[in-house]
C-alpha positions, 0 to 999 in steps of 0.5 A, a space after each residue: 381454909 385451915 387456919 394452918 394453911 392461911 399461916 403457911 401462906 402469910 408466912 410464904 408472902 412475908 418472905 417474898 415481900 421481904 426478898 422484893 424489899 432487899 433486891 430493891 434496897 441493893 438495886 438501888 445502893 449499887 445503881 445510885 446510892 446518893 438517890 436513895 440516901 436523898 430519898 429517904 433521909 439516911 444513908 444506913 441500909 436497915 433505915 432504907 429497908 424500913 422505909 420501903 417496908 412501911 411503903 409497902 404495907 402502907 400500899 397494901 393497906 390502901 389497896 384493902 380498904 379501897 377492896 373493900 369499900 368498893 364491894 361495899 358500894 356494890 353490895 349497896 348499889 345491887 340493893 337499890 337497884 333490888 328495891 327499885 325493881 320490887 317497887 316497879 314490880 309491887 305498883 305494877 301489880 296493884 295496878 293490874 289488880 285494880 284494872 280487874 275490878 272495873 273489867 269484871 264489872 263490864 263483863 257482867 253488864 255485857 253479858 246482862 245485856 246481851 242475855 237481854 236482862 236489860 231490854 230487847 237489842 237488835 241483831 247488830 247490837 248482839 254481834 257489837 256485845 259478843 266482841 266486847 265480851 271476847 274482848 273483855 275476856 282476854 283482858 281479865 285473862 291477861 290481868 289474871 296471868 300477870 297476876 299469878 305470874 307476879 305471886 309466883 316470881 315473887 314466891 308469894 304463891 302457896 303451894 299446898 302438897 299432900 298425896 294426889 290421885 294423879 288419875 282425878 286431876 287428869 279427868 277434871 282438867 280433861 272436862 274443863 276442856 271437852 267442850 272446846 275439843 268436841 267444838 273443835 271436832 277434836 277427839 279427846 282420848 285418855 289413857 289412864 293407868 288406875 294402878 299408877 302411884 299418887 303423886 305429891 302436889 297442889 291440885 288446883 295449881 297441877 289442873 291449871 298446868 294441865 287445863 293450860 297445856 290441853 288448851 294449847 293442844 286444841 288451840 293448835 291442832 286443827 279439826 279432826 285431828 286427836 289428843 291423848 293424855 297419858 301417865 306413866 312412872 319414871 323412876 321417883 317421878 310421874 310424868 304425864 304427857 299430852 300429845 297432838 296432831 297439831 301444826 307442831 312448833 319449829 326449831 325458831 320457836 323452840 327456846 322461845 316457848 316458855 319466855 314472857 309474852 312470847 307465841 308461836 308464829 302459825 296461821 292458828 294463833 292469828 285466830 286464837 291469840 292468848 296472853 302469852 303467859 301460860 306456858 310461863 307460869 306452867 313452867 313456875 308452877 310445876 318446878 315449884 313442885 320439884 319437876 320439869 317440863 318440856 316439849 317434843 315437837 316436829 312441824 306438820 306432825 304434832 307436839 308432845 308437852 311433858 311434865 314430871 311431879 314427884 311422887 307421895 311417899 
C-alpha cells in the first residue's frame, strides 16, 4: 500500500476515534455527570476527554501486541509441527531403506536355490521358493516405491532435463514391457511419428512413467485384447497417450487414482496387486517436469492415460 493512502486512512480513523471520545464524553455529561466526575477524578471535559483517549489507545495497543504475539505462537507451532513431520518422514525412510538391504539379500539367495546353485530340491521345494520370490519382489517393490515417493515429496529427487527423443524413450519403455504383453497374448502397438520435435526431460525418470503406465495397461486389460502408444504436438507441449481395451476405471475410482496406496477395485488387481504408489509418483514426476497427467476411461471399454511434457526449445 502507498505511503499516501496509509496516511489518508490513519488520519480517517484518528477522527472517527475522536468523534467516538466526544459522543462518549457528552453521552455521559448529560446522562450522568457526577458518575464520570467520579470516574475519572475531575469534572473538566478535556480531562474527561484525555482519560478516555488514553483508555482507548491503551486498548488499542493491547489488542496489538496480543495480534501479534498470537501469530507469533502460530508461526512457532506450525514450525514444530513441520519439524515433527520431517523427522517422521526422515526415520520413516531410513527405516524402509534399511529393510532393502536384508530383502535383496534373500532375494538372491531364493533365486540361488531355486536355480539350484545350492543342491537338488524337490518339486514342493520349487512351487515354496517361487512364492517367497513373488513375495520378496513386491516387498522391494514397495521399499523402492516408498522411496522414490519419499525423495520426490521432499524435493530431494534430480530431475536431469536436456533435449530428448521422445521417439526412443517410447521404444525402451515398450521393450521393457513386450515380454509381459506377449505373456499376456496382448498386442502391443506404437505409433510413432519420426518427425515429432524433442522434448525437454530426464530419460530415466520419463521411462519409469511410461514403463509404470504400460504396465498398468497390461495389468488391466485381459488376454487378446491391444494397446497403443502414441505422441502427438499440443501446442508447446508433446502428449503421449497410452490406450487399452481393458476393464476401464468407473467413476468411484476416478479421483481415487492417483492418491497414496490406493487401487482400482476389479476382478484383476485381486491377481496382480501392486504397491498402489505408481500412478502417485508418475503423477510427481512428470509435473516435476512442467506437465500434467490424466486418464479418459469408460467401464467395459477401456482407459486412455495421458501425459504432457514440455518441448526442447
Amino acid at each position: 500500500m502507498k505511503a499516501k493512502y496509509k496516511i489518508i486512512i490513519i488520519f480517517s480513523l484518528s477522527g472517527v476515534l475522536l468523534w467516538v471520545i466526544d459522543a462518549l464524553v457528552d453521552y455521559l455529561a448529560f446522562s450522568d455527570k457526577s458518575f464520570l466526575t467520579e470516574l475519572v477524578g475531575s469534572s473538566h471535559e478535556w480531562y474527561m476527554r484525555a482519560i478516555i483517549l488514553c483508555v482507548f489507545i491503551a486498548s488499542g495497543v493491547m489488542v496489538a501486541i496480543n495480534h501479534d504475539q498470537r501469530k507469533k505462537w502460530e508461526v512457532a507451532i506450525k514450525k514444530s509441527e513441520d519439524e515433527i513431520q520431517k523427522l517422521k518422514h526422515d526415520f520413516a525412510s531410513m527405516i524402509v531403506h534399511d529393510l532393502r538391504g536384508p530383502m535383496t539379500a534373500i532375494k538372491g539367495f531364493t533365486e540361488l536355490m531355486a536355480t539350484r546353485h545350492l543342491g537338488q530340491i524337490t518339486d514342493k521345494q520349487t512351487l515354496a521358493l517361487a512364492t517367497m520370490q513373488k513375495s520378496v519382489d513386491m516387498q522391494l517393490s514397495l521399499i523402492n516405491d516408498y522411496l522414490d515417493l519419499s525423495k520426490l515429496e521432499s524435493g530431494r529427487i534430480d530431475i536431469y532435463l536436456k533435449p530428448l527423443d521422445l521417439n526412443q524413450v517410447i521404444t525402451s519403455a515398450v521393450r521393457l514391457v513386450e515380454v509381459l504383453a506377449e505373456l499376456e497374448n496382448i498386442k502391443l502397438t506404437v505409433e510413432m511419428d519420426l518427425t515429432l520435435p524433442f522434448v525437454l526431460g530426464d530419460e530415466a525418470k520419463l521411462e519409469q512413467v511410461l514403463v509404470n503406465l504400460l504396465t498398468n495397461a497390461i495389468k488391466f486389460t485381459d488376454e487378446d485384447g491391444s494397446i497403443t502408444v502414441s505422441a502427438a504436438t499440443e501446442g508447446d507441449m508433446m502428449q503421449v497417450s497410452i490406450s487399452d481395451t481393458g476393464i476401464g476405471i468407473s467413476d468411484d475410482d476416478m479421483p481415487l487414482l492417483f492418491d497414496k496406496y490406493r487401487q482400482v477395485k476389479t476382478g484383476k488387481t485381486s491377481e496382480k496387486k501392486g504397491t498402489g504408489l505408481g500412478l502417485v509418483i508418475a503423477k510427481l514426476i512428470v509435473e516435476a517436469h512442467g506437465g500434467k497427467i490424466w486418464v479418459n476411461s469408460e467401464v467395459g471399454k477401456g482407459s486412455t492415460f495421458n501425459i504432457t511434457v514440455p518441448m526442447a526449445e
